[in-house]
C-alpha positions as YAML, in Angstrom:
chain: A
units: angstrom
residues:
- id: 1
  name: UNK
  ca: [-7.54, -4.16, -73.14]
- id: 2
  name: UNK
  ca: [-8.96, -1.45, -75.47]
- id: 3
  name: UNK
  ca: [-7.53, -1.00, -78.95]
- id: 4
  name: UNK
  ca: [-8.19, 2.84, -80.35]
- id: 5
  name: UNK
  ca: [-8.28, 3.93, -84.01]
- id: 6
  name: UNK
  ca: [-6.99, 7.25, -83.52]
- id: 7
  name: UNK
  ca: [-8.72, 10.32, -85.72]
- id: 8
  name: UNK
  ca: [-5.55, 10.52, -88.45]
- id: 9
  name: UNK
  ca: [-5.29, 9.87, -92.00]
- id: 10
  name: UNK
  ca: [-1.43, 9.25, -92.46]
- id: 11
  name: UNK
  ca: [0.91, 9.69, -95.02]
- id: 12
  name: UNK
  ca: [4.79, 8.34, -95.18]
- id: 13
  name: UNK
  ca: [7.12, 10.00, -97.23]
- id: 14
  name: UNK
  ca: [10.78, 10.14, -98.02]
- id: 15
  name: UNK
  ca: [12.89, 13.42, -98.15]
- id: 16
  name: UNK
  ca: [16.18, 12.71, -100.24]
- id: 17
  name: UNK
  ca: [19.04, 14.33, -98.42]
- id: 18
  name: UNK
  ca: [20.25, 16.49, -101.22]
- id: 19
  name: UNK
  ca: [16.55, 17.84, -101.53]
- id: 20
  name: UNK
  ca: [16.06, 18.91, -97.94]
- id: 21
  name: UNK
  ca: [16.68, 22.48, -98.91]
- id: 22
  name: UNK
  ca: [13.71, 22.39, -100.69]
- id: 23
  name: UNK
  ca: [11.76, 21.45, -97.69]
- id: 24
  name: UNK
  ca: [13.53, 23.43, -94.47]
- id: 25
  name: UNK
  ca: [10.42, 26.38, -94.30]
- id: 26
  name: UNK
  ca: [7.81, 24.08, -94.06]
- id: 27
  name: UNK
  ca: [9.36, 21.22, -91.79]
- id: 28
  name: UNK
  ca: [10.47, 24.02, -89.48]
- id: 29
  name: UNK
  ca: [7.01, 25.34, -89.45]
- id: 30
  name: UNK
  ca: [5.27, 21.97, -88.68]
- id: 31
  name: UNK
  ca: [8.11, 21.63, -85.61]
- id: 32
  name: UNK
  ca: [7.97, 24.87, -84.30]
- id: 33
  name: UNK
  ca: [4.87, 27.07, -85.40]
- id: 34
  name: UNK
  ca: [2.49, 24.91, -84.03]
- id: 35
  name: UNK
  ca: [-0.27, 27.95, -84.38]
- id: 36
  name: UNK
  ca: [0.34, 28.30, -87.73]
- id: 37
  name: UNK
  ca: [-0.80, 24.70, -88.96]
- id: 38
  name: UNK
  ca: [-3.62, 22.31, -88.41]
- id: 39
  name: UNK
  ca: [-1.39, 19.45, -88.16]
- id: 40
  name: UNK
  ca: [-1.73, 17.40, -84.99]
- id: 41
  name: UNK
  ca: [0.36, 13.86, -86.16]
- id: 42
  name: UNK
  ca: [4.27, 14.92, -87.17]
- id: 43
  name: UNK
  ca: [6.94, 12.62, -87.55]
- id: 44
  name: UNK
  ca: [10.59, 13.54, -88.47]
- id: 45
  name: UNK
  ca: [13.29, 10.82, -88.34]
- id: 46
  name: UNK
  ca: [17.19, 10.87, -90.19]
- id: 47
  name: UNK
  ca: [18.59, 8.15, -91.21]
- id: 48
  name: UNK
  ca: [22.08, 7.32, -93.50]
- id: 49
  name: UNK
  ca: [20.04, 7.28, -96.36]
- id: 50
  name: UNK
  ca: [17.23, 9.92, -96.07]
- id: 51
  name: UNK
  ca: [14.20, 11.53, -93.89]
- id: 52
  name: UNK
  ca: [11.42, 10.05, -93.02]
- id: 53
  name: UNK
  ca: [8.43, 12.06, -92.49]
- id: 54
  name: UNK
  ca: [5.00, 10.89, -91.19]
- id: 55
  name: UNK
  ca: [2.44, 13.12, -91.16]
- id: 56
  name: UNK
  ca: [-1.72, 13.83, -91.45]
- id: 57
  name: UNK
  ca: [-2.89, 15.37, -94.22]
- id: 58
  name: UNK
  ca: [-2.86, 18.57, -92.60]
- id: 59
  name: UNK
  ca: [0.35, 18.48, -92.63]
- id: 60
  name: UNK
  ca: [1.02, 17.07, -95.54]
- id: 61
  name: UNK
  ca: [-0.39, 19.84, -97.55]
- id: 62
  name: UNK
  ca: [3.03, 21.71, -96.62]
- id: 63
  name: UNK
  ca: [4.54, 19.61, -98.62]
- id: 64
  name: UNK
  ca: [4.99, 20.45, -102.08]
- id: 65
  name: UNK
  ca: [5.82, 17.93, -104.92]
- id: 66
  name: UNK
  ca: [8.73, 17.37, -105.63]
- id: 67
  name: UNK
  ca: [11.51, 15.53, -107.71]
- id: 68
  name: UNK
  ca: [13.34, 15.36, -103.87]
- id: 69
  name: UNK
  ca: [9.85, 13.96, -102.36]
- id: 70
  name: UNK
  ca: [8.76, 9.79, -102.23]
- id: 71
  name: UNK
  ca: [5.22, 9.35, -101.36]
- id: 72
  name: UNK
  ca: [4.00, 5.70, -100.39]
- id: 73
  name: UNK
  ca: [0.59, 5.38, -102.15]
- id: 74
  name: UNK
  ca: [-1.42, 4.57, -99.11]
- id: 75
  name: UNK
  ca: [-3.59, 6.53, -96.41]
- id: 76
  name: UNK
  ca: [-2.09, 5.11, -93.42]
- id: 77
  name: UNK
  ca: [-4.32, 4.55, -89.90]
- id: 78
  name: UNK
  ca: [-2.44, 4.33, -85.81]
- id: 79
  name: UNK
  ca: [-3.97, 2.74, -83.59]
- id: 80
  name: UNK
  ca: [-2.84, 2.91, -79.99]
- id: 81
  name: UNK
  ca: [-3.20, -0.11, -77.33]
- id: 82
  name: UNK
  ca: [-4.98, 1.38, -73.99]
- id: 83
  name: UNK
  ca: [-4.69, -0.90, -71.17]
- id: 84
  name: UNK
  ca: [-6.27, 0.08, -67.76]
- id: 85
  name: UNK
  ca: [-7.08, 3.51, -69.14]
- id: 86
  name: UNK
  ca: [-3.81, 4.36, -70.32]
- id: 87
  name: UNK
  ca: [-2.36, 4.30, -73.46]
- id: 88
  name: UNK
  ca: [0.79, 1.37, -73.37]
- id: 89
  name: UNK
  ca: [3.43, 3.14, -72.16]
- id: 90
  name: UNK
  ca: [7.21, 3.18, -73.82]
- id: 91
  name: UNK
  ca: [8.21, 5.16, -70.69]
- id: 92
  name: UNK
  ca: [7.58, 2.16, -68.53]
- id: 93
  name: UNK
  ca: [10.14, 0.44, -70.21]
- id: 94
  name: UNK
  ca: [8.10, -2.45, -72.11]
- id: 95
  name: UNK
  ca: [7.41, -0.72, -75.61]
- id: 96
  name: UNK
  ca: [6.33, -3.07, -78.70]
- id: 97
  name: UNK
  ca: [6.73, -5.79, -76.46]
- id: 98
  name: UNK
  ca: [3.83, -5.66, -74.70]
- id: 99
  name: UNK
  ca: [1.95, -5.86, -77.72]
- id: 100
  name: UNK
  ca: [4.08, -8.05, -80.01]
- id: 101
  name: UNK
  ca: [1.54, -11.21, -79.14]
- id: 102
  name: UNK
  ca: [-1.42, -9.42, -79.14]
- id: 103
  name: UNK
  ca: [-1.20, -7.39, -82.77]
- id: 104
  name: UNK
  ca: [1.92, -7.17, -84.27]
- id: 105
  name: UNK
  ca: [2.05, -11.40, -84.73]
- id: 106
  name: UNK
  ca: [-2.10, -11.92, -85.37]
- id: 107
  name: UNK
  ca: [-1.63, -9.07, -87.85]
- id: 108
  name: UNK
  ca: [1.05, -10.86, -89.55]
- id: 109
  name: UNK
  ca: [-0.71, -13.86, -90.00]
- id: 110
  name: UNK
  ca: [-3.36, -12.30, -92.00]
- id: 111
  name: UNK
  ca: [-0.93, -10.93, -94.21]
- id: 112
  name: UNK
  ca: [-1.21, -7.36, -93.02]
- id: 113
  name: UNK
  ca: [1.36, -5.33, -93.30]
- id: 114
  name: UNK
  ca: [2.43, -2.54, -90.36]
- id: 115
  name: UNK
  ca: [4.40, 0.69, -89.57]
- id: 116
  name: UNK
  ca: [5.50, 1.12, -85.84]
- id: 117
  name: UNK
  ca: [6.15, 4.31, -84.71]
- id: 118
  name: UNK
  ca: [7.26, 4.32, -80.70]
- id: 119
  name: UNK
  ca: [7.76, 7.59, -79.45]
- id: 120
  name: UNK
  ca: [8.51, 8.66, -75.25]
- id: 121
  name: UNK
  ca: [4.93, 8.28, -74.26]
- id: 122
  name: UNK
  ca: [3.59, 5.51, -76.48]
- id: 123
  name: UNK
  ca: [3.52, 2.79, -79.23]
- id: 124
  name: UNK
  ca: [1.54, 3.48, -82.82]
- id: 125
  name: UNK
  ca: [0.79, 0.61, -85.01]
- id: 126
  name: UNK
  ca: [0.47, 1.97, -88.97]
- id: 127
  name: UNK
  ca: [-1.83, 0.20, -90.53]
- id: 128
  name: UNK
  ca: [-3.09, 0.52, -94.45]
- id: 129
  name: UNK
  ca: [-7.16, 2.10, -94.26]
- id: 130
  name: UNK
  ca: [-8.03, -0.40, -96.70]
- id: 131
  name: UNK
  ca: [-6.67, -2.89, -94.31]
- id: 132
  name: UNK
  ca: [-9.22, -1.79, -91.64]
- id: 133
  name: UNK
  ca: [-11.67, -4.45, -91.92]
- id: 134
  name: UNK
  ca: [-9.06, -7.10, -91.94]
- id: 135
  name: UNK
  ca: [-7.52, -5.63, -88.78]
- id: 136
  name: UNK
  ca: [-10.94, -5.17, -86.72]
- id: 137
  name: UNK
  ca: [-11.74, -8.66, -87.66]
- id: 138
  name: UNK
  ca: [-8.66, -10.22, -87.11]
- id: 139
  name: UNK
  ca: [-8.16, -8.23, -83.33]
- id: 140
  name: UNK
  ca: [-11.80, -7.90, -81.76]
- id: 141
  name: UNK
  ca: [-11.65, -11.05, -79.86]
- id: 142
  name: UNK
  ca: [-8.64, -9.84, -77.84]
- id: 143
  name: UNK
  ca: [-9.89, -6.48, -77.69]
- id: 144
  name: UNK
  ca: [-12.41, -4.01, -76.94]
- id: 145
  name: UNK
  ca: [-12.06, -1.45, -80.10]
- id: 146
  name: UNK
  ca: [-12.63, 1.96, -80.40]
- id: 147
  name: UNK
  ca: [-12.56, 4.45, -83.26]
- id: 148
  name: UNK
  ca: [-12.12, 8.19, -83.09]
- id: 149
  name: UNK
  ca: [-13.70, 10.48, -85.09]
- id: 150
  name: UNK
  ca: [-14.04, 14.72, -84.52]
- id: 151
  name: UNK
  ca: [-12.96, 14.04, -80.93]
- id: 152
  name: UNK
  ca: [-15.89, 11.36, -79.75]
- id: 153
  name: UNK
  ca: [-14.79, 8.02, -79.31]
- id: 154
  name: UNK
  ca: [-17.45, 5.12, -79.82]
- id: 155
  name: UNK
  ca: [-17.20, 1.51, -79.79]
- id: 156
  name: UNK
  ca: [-16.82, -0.50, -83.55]
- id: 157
  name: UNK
  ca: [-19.37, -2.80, -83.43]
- id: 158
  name: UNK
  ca: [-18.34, -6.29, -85.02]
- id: 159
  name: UNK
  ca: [-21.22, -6.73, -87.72]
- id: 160
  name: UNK
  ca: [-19.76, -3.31, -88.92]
- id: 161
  name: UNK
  ca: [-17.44, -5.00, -90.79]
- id: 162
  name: UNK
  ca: [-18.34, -8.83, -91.08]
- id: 163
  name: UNK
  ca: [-20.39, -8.22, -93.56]
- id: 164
  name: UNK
  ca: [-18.68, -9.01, -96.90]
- id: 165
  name: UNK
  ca: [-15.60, -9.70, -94.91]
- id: 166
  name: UNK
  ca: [-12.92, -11.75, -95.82]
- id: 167
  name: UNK
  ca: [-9.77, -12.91, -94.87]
- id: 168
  name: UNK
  ca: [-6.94, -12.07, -96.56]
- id: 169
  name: UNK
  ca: [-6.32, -15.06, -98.82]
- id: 170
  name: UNK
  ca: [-2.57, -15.19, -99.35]
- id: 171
  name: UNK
  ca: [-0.92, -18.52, -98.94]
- id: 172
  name: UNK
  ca: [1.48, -18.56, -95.96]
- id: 173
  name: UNK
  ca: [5.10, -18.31, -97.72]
- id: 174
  name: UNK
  ca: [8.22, -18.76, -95.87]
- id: 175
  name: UNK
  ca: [9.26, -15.12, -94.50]
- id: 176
  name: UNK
  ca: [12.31, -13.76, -95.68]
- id: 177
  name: UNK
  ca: [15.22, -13.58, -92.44]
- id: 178
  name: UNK
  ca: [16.75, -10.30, -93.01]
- id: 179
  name: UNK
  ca: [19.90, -9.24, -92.20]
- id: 180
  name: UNK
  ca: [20.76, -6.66, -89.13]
- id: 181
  name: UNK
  ca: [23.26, -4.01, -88.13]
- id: 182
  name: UNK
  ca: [24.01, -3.63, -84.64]
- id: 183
  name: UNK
  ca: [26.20, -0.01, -84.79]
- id: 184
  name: UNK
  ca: [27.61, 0.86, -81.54]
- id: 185
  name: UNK
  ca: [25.84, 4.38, -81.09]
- id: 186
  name: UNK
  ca: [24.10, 4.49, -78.04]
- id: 187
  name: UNK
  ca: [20.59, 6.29, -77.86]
- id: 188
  name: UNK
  ca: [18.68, 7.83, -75.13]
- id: 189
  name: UNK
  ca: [14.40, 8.16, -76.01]
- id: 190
  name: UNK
  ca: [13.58, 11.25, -74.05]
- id: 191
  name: UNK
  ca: [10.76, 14.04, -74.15]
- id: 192
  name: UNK
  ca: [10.41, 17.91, -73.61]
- id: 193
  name: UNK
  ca: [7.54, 20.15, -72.03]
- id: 194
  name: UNK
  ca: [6.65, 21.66, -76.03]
- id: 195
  name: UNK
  ca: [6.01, 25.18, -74.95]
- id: 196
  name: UNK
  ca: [9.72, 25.00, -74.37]
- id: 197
  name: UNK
  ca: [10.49, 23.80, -78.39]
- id: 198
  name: UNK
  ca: [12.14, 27.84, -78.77]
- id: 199
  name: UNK
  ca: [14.30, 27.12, -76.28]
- id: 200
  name: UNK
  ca: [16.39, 24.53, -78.06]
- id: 201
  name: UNK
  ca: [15.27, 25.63, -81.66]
- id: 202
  name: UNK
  ca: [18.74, 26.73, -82.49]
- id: 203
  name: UNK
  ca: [20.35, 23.11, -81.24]
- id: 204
  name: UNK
  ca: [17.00, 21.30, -83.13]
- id: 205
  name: UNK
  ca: [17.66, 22.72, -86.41]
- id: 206
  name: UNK
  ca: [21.53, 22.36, -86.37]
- id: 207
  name: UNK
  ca: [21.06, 18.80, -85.31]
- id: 208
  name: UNK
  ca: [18.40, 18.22, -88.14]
- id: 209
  name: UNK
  ca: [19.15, 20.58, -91.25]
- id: 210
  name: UNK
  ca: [23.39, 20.98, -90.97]
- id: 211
  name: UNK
  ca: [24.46, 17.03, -89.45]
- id: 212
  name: UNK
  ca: [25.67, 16.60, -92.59]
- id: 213
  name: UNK
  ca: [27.44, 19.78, -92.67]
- id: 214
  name: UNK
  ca: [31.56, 19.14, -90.32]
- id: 215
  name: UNK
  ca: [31.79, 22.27, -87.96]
- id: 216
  name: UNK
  ca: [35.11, 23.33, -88.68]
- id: 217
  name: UNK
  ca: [37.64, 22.12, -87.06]
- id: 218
  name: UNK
  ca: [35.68, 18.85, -87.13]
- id: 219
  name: UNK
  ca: [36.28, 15.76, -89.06]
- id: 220
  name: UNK
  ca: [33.93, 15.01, -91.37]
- id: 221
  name: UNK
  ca: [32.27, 11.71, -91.10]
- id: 222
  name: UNK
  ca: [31.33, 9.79, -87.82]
- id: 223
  name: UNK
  ca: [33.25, 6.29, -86.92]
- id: 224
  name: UNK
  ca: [31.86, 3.71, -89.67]
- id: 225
  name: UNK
  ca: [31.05, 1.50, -86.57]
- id: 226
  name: UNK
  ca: [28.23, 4.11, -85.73]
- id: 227
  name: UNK
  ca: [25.03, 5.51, -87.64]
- id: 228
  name: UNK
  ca: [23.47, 8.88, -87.86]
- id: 229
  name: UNK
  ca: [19.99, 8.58, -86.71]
- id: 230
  name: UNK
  ca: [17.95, 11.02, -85.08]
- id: 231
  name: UNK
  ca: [14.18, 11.17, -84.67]
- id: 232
  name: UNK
  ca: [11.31, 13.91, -83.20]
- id: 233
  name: UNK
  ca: [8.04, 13.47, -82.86]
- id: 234
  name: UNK
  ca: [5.18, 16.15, -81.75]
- id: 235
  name: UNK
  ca: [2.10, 14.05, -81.95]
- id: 236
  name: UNK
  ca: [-0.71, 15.63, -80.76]
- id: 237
  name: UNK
  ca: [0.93, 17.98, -78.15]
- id: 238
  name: UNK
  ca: [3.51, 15.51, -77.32]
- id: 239
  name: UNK
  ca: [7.09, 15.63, -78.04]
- id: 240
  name: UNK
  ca: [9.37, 12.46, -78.37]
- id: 241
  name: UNK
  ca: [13.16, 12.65, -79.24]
- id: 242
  name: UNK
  ca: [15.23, 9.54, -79.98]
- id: 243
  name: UNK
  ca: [19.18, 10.31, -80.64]
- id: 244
  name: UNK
  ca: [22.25, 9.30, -79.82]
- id: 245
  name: UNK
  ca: [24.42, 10.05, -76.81]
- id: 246
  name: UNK
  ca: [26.68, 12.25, -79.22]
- id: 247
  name: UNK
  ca: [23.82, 14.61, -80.16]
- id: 248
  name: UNK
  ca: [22.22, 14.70, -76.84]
- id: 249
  name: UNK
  ca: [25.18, 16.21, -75.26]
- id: 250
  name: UNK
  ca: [24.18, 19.03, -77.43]
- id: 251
  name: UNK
  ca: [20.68, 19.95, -75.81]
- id: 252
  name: UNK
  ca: [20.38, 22.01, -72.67]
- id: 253
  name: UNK
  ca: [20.33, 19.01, -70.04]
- id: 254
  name: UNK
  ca: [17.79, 20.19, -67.52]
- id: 255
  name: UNK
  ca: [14.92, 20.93, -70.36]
- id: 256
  name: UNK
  ca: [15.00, 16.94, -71.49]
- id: 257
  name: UNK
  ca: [13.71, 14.29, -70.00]
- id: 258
  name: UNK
  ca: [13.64, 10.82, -69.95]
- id: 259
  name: UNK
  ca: [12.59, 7.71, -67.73]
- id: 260
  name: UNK
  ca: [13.58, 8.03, -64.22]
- id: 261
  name: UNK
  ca: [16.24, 4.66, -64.82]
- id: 262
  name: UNK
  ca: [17.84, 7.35, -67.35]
- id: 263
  name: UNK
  ca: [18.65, 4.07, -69.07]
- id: 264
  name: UNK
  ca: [20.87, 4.01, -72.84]
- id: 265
  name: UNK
  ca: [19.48, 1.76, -75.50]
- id: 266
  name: UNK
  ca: [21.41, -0.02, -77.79]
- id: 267
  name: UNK
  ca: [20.11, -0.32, -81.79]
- id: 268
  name: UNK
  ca: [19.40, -3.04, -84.33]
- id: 269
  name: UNK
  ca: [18.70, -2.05, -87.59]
- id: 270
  name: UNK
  ca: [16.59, -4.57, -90.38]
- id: 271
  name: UNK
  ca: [17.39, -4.65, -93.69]
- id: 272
  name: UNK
  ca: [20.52, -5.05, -95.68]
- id: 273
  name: UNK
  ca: [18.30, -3.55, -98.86]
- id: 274
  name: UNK
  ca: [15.52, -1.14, -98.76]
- id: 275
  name: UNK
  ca: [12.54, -3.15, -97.36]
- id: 276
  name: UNK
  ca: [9.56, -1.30, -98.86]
- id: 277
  name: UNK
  ca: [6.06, -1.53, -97.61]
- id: 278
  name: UNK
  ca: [4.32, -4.76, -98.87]
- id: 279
  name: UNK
  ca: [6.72, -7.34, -96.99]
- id: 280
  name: UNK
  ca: [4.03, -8.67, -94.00]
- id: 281
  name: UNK
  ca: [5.61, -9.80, -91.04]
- id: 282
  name: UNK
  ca: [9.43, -7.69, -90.77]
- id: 283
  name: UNK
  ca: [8.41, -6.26, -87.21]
- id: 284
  name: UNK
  ca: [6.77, -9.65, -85.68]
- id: 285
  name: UNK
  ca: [10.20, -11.36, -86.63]
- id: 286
  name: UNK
  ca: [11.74, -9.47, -84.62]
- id: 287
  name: UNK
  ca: [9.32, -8.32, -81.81]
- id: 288
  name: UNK
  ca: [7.96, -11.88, -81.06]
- id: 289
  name: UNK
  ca: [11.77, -13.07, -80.19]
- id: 290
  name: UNK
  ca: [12.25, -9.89, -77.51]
- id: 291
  name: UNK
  ca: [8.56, -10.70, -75.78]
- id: 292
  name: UNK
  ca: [9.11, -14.21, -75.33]
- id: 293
  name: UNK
  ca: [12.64, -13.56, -73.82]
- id: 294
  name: UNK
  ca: [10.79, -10.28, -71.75]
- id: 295
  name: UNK
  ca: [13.02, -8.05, -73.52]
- id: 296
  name: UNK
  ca: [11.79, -3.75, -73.78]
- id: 297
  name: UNK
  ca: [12.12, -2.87, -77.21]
- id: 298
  name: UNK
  ca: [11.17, 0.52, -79.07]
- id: 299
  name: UNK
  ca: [10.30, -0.03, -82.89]
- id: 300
  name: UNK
  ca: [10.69, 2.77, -85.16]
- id: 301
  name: UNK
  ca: [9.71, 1.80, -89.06]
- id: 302
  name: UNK
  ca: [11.36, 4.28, -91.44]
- id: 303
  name: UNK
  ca: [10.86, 4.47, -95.50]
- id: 304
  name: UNK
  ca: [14.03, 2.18, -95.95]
- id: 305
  name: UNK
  ca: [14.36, 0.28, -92.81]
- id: 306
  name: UNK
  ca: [13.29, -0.87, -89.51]
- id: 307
  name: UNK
  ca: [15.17, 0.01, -86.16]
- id: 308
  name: UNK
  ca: [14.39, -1.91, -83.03]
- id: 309
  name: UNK
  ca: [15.93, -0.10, -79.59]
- id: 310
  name: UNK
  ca: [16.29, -2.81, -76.50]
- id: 311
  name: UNK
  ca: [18.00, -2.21, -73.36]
- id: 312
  name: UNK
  ca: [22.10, -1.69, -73.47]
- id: 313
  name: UNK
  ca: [22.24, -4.49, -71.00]
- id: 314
  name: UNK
  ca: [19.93, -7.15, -73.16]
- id: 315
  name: UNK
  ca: [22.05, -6.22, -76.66]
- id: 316
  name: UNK
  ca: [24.42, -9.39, -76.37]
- id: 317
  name: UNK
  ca: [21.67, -11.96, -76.02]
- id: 318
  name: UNK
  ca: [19.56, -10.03, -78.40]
- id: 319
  name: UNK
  ca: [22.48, -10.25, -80.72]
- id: 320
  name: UNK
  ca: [22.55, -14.02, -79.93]
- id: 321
  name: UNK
  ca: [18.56, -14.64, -80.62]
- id: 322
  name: UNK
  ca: [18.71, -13.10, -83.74]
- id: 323
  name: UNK
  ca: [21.76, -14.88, -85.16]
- id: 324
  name: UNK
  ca: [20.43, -18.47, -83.94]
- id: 325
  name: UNK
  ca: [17.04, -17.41, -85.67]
- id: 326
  name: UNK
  ca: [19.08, -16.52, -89.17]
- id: 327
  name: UNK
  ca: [20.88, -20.30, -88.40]
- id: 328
  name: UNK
  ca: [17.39, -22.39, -87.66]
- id: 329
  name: UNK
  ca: [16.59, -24.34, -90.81]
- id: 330
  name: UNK
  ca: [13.43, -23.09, -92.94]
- id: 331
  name: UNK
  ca: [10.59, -24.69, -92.58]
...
């Protein structure tokens, strides 16, 4: 299999919900004025407690500082597993699994800390650029890697970065188990043709800018047993939507699609406090467990927390694994 440093430098920032005003005009350029930026790597996901937004630095000059805005201090790199000339697939229903063995877990061993971002068409691994030569070192033997750069692809030689390498020198430490939240939303993970973005831009931006905002004659809180999360994607020229069932009803059905099983997916959510970005090892815990049962998960990292998406058939044994795990004795 090839591994592929794609040609983005990355940011991750936070958007506080009271401050989104500040920030409508240029997120709604980034989404839908695609002519109008250089930005090829846009991430938007909503969460209880605020928006994530990944983005190059194209894109992140639309930002402007603010009180509102949390910027994590790092340039961030994806790479993308290619296997057989294609890039791993989400669509054919395997997601992080398929490479929870063969990154996510070496990675965690050497102490290296990741941001998964699985959209419709594939699976991006966020990884610090001053963790490069850790990551090259650590995955060459299991892969063929390539980096990116101005559109050529070439082939990272291994004494490019053994020399003055070293491994990260961290003791291992016991990982902390942390709590999940299985709500009972169910999501769909679909995709649209993006020249047709103006054709739901009305629907988009209600969904995104007013969900806080009860139509009237609405109540105005979903059931506590249920989250609001919501997440779109246009990464270069693709678009990937994860939301629930409640919001998708809102979209014109026949410009949407989705796998041809149509299948839901069920949520777990990481955290019970904000995990922040050093912790090494959150998305292996919990990625290993689904590929050695053969369970399809999406992984979606956002500034707070992590959300895993498996199957709505698999939910009751994944709910199962992961208590039994929290019960096992430390070592």
């Amino acid at each position: 299999m090839d591994l592929h440093i794609l040609d983005h430098r990355l940011r991750v920032t936070s958007i506080c919900k009271n401050g989104l005003v500040d920030f409508t005009h240029p997120l709604i350029k980034l989404i839908f004025l695609r002519n109008r930026t250089r930005c090829k790597f846009f991430s938007l996901t909503e969460t209880p407690e605020n928006y994530t937004v990944v983005l190059d630095e194209e894109g992140f000059k639309e930002l402007q500082p603010s009180e509102h805005l949390q910027v994590e201090g790092s340039v961030w790199l994806p790479l993308n597993v290619v296997s057989n000339g294609n890039a791993s697939s989400s669509s054919q229903a395997v997601g992080v699994t398929k490479i929870a063995k063969s990154v996510i877990a070496p990675l965690a061993q050497q102490h290296v800390s990741v941001f998964m971002l699985s959209t419709y068409q594939t699976d991006f691994i966020l990884v610090r650029e001053k963790d490069l030569d850790v990551v090259i070192h650590t995955l060459e033997e299991e892969f063929t890697i390539y980096r990116e750069v101005g559109g050529e692809c070439s082939a990272v030689l291994s004494q490019e970065v053994h020399n003055g390498f070293q491994k990260n020198g961290k003791e291992a430490h016991q990982l902390t188990v942390h709590p999940v939240l299985i709500p009972l939303n169910h999501f769909c993970v679909m995709s649209l043709d993006p020249d047709t973005l103006p054709a739901i831009a009305t629907t988009l931006i209600d969904v995104l800018f007013y969900s806080n905002s009860p139509k009237e004659g609405t109540l105005p809180s979903q059931d506590q047993d249920c989250i609001k999360f919501f997440s779109f994607s246009l990464i270069d020229g693709y678009v990937s939507l994860v939301m629930d069932t409640e919001a998708q009803i809102r979209f014109p059905a026949d410009l949407l699609f989705t796998s041809s099983s149509g299948e839901l997916w069920r949520m777990v959510r990481i955290g019970g406090q904000p995990l922040g970005f050093d912790e090494c090892g959150i998305v292996a815990q919990i990625s290993q467990p689904l590929a050695d049962s053969d369970i399809s998960a999406y992984y979606i990292s956002t500034f707070s927390f992590d959300h895993a998406l498996v199957p709505e058939e698999d939910i009751e044994s994944v709910t199962a694994m992961l208590q039994q795990k929290r019960n096992e004795p430390a070592c």
